[in-house]
FILO-144600 format. One line per field, with one value per residue (C-alpha): residue in one letter; x, y, z. Coordinates in Angstrom, 3 decimals, padded with zeros to 6 digits. Layout:
N
type <- c(A ...) .
x <- c(X ...) .
y <- c(Y ...) .
z <- c(Z ...) .
***
This chain:
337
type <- c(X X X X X X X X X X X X X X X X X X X X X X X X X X X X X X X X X X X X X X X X X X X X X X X X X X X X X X X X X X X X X X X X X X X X X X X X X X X X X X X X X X X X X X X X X X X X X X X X X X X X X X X X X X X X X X X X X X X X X X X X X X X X X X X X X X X X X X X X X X X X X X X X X X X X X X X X X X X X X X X X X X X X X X X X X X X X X X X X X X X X X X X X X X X X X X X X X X X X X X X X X X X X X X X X X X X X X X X X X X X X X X X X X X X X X X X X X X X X X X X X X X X X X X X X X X X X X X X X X X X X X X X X X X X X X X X X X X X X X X X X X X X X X X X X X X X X X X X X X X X X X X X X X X X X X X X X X X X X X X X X X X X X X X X X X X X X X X X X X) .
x <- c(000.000 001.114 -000.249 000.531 000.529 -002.278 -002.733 000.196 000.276 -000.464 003.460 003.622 005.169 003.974 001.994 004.529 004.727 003.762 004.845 004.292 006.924 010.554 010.772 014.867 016.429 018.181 017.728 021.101 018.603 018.468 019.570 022.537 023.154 026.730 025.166 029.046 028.099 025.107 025.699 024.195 022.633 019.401 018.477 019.212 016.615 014.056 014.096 014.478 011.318 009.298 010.431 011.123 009.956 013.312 016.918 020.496 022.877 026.510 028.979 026.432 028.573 027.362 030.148 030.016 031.088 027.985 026.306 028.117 027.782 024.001 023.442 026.180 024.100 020.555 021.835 022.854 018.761 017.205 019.702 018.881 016.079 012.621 011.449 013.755 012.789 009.033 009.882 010.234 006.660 004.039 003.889 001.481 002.441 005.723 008.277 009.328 007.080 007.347 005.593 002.155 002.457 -000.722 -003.407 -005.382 -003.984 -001.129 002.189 005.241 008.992 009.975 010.865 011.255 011.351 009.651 010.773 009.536 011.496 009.758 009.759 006.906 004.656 002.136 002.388 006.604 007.234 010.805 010.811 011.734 014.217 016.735 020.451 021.551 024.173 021.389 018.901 022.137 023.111 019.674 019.686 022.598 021.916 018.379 019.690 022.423 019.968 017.186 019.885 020.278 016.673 016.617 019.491 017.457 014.405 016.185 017.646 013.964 012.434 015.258 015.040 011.214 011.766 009.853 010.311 011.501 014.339 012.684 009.618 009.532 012.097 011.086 008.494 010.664 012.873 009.937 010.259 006.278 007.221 005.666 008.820 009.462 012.198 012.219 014.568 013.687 015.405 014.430 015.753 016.972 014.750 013.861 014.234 011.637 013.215 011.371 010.176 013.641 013.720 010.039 008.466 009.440 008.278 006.762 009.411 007.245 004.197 004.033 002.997 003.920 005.214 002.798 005.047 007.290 010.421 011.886 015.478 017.232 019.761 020.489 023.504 024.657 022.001 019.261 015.846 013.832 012.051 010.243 007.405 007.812 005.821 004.923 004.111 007.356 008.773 012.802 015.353 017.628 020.893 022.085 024.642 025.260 027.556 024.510 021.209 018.220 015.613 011.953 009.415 005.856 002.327 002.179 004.989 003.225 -000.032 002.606 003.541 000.492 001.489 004.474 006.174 005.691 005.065 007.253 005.577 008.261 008.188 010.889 010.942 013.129 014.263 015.080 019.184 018.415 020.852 019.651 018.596 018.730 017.558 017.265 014.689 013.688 010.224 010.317 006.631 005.327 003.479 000.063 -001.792 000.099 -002.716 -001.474 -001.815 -000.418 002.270 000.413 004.218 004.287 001.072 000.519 -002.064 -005.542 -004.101 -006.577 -005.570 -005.521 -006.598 -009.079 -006.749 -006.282 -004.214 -001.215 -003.332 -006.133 -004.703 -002.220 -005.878 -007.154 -003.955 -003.759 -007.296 -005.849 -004.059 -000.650 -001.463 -004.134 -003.945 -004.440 -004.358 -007.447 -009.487 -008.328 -008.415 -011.182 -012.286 -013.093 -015.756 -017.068 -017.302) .
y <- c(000.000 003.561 006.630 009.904 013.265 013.764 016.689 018.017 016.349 018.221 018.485 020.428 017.482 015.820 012.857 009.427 007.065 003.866 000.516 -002.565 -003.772 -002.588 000.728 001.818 -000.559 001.086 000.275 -000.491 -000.942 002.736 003.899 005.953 008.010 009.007 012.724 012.567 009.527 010.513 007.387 005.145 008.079 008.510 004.557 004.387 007.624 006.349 003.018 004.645 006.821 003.406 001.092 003.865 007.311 008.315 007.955 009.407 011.754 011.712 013.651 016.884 019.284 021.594 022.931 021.396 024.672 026.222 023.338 023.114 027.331 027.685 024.511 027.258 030.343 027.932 025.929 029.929 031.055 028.063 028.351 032.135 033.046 032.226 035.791 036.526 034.140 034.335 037.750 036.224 034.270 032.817 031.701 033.171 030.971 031.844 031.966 030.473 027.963 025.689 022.578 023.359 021.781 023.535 024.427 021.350 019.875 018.364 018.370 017.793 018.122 020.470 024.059 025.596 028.324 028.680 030.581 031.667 031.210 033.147 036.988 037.226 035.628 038.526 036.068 036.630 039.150 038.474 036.465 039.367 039.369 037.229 037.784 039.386 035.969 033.778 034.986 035.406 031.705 030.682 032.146 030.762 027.120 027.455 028.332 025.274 023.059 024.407 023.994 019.948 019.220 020.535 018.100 015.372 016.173 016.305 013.097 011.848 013.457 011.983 008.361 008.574 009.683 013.025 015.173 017.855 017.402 020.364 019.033 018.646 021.292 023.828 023.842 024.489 027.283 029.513 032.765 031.909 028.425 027.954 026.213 027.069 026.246 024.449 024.730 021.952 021.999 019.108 019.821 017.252 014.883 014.720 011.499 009.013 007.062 003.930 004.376 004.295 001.889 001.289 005.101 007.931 011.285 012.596 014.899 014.584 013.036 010.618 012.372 012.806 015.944 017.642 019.417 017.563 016.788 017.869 018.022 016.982 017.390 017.095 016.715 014.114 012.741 009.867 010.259 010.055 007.303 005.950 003.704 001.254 -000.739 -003.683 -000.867 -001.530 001.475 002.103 004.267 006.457 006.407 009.978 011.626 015.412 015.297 014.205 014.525 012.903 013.278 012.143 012.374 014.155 013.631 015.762 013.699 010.692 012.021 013.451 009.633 008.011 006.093 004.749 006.853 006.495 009.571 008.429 008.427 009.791 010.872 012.008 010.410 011.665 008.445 009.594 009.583 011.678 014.751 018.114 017.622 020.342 019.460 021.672 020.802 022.260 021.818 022.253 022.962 024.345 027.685 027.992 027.925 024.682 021.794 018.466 015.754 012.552 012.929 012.052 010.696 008.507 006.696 003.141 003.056 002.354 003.450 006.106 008.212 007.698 010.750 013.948 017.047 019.718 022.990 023.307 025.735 023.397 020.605 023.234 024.295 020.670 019.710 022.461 021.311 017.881 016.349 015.207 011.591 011.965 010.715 013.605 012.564 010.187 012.975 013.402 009.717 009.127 005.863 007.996 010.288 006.920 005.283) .
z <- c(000.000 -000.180 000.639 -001.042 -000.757 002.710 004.035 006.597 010.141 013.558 014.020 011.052 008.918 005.736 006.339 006.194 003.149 004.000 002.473 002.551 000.061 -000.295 -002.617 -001.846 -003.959 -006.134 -010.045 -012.678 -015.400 -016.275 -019.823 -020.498 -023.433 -024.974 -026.008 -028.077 -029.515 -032.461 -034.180 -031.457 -028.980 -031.368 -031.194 -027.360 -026.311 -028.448 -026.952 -023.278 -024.214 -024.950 -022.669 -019.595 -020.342 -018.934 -019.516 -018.333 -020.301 -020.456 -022.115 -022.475 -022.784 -020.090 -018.115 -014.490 -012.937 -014.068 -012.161 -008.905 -008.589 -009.383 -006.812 -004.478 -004.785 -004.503 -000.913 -000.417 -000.738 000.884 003.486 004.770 006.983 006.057 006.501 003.882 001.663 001.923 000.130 -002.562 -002.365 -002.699 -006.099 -008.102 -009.824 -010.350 -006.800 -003.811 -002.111 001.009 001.208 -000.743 -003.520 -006.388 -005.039 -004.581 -001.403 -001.731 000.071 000.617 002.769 -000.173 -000.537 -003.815 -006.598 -009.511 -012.750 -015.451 -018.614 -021.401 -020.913 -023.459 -020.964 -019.256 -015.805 -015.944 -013.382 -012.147 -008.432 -005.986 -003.296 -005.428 -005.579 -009.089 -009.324 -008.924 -011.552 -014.053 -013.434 -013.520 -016.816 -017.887 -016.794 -018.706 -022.127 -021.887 -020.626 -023.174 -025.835 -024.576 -024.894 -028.139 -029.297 -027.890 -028.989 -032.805 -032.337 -032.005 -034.926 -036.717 -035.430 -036.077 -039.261 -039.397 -042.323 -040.144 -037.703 -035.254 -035.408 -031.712 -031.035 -032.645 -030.363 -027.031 -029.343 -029.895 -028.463 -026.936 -025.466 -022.065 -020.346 -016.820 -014.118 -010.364 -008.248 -005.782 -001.785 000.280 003.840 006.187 007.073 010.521 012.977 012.242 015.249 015.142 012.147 009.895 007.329 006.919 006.237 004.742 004.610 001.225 -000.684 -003.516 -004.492 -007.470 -010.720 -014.201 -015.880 -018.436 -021.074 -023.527 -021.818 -018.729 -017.796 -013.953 -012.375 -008.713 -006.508 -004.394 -002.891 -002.981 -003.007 -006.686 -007.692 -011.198 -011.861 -014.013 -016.090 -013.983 -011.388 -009.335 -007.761 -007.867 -006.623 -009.341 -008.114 -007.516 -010.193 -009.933 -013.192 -015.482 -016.906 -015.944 -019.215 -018.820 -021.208 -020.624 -021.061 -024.324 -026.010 -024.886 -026.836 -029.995 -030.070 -029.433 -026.790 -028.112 -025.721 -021.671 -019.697 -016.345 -013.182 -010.714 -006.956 -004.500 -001.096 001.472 004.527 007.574 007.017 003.972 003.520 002.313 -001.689 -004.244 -007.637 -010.614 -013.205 -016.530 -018.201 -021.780 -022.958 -026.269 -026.479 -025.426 -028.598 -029.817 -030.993 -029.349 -031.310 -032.459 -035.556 -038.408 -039.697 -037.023 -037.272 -039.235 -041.800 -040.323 -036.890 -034.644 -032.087 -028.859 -027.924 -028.183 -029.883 -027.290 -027.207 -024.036 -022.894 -022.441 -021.161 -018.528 -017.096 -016.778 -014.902 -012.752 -011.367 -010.394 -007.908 -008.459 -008.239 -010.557 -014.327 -016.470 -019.523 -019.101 -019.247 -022.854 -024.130 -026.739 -024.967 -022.068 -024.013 -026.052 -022.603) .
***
């Protein structure tokens, strides 16, 4: 059994995970990608995006100096006063939030910030109270990571054999793409006493990301998990030098379903240290139709799903919980049913 993201405990605290099976052990099985090597790199993602929805990435060319300062100046905001940093909140939606997770209920031992990443949006008003070195690295780690996604994304359109190679990029590059960036601090867990090694607090419920890809990185330290397809849940062990790449529910839809929109969660054990991760949601511009490639699709083949626009289907998922499945609200057996 396990419970997820309940409402926050007398004490203050998130409720506790609870299992009845095992979910630390820590998975080998997870794809990694040679971003150097194009020859074999395209093959490799596309099976990662069927089989796992998620995959490593090595060799990305994004300087890890640039990495090790932004998580510097991030431990740096998390780490100062809370007066001080509830300047620079609540999200609306954009800021720095603590615990609340959307506004539908759920929680979790997680403070973060939330950017922002297209100054043509009306909703983009820059997070107060933040250090000038923080918003310029922010910026800076956005466009390399933006740049990554990109790569991948071609390498896709390329193994699928789409007439256009930015097919799927081209919708992260526009100047109107509605991509935004977490910066994710999960504090120290507190002692569980006698409950270490059988609960966990609730870092992060279990949910799937909505755009088209998202990009992660975090530093030393344990704590995400993925679903996979027998329903099995597994650790990802921990590797501040690369990329974590999962795909999202609107490239699952683009691909009909031959693509797996990862189910992923962040626990946080009682021995856990303090966790900073960095993630990057590339999603396409409001007014983009989502739909399944007509290049991709067999002869005789229907889609799985009712077209929708990003705006559409952002609305419909910022009404549900993060557990929920969102995108059965857009399959067409659900409106035939």
């Amino acid at each position: 059994m396990v419970v997820l993201s309940l409402p926050v405990l007398d004490n203050g605290l998130p409720h506790i995970i609870k299992t009845s099976k095992p979910t630390s052990n820590t998975f080998t099985g997870i794809p990694v990608v040679d971003l150097s090597n194009l020859a074999n790199a395209k093959t490799l993602i596309v099976n990662a995006c069927k089989e796992f929805g998620f995959f490593k990435v090595v060799n990305h060319g994004v300087p890890m100096n640039l990495l090790t300062e932004l998580e510097a100046e991030a431990v740096r905001f998390f780490e100062s006063p809370q007066h001080q940093k509830d300047k620079s909140g609540p999200p609306n939606p954009f800021g720095y939030g603590n615990k609340k997770i959307g506004p539908n209920g759920d929680v979790g031992w997680v403070e973060y910030l939330l950017f922002c990443t297209n100054p043509h949006n009306p909703n983009a008003a820059a997070v107060p109270g933040l250090q000038q070195t923080l918003r310029n690295l922010v910026n800076e780690y956005v466009s390399a990571v933006r740049n990554m996604a990109c790569e991948v994304l071609e390498m896709i359109a390329e193994e699928l054999q789409l007439a256009e190679s930015d097919a799927l990029s081209k919708m992260i590059r526009d100047e109107k793409s509605d991509s935004c960036f977490r910066l994710n601090h999960y504090p120290p867990c507190p002692d569980l006493g006698e409950l270490s090694g059988r609960r966990s607090l609730v870092g992060f419920g279990e949910h799937t990301d909505p755009q088209i890809m998202s990009v992660l990185r975090s530093n030393n330290t344990s704590g995400l998990q993925i679903c996979l397809k027998d329903g099995a849940w597994v650790s990802v062990p921990s590797d501040p030098e690369s990329f974590f790449l999962n795909v999202g529910d609107s490239l699952q839809v683009m691909t009909n379903g031959r693509f797996r929109s990862v189910k992923h969660r962040v626990l946080a054990a009682d021995n856990m240290k303090s966790r900073v991760s960095m993630i990057y949601f590339g999603g396409p511009p409001l007014t983009e139709r989502i739909t399944p490639l007509s290049e991709i699709m067999e002869e005789g083949e229907e889609s799985l799903y009712k077209e929708f626009t990003w705006s559409e289907y952002k609305k419909s998922a910022y009404k549900t919980k993060l557990g929920d499945d969102r995108l059965e609200f857009f399959l067409k057996s659900a409106s035939s049913a």
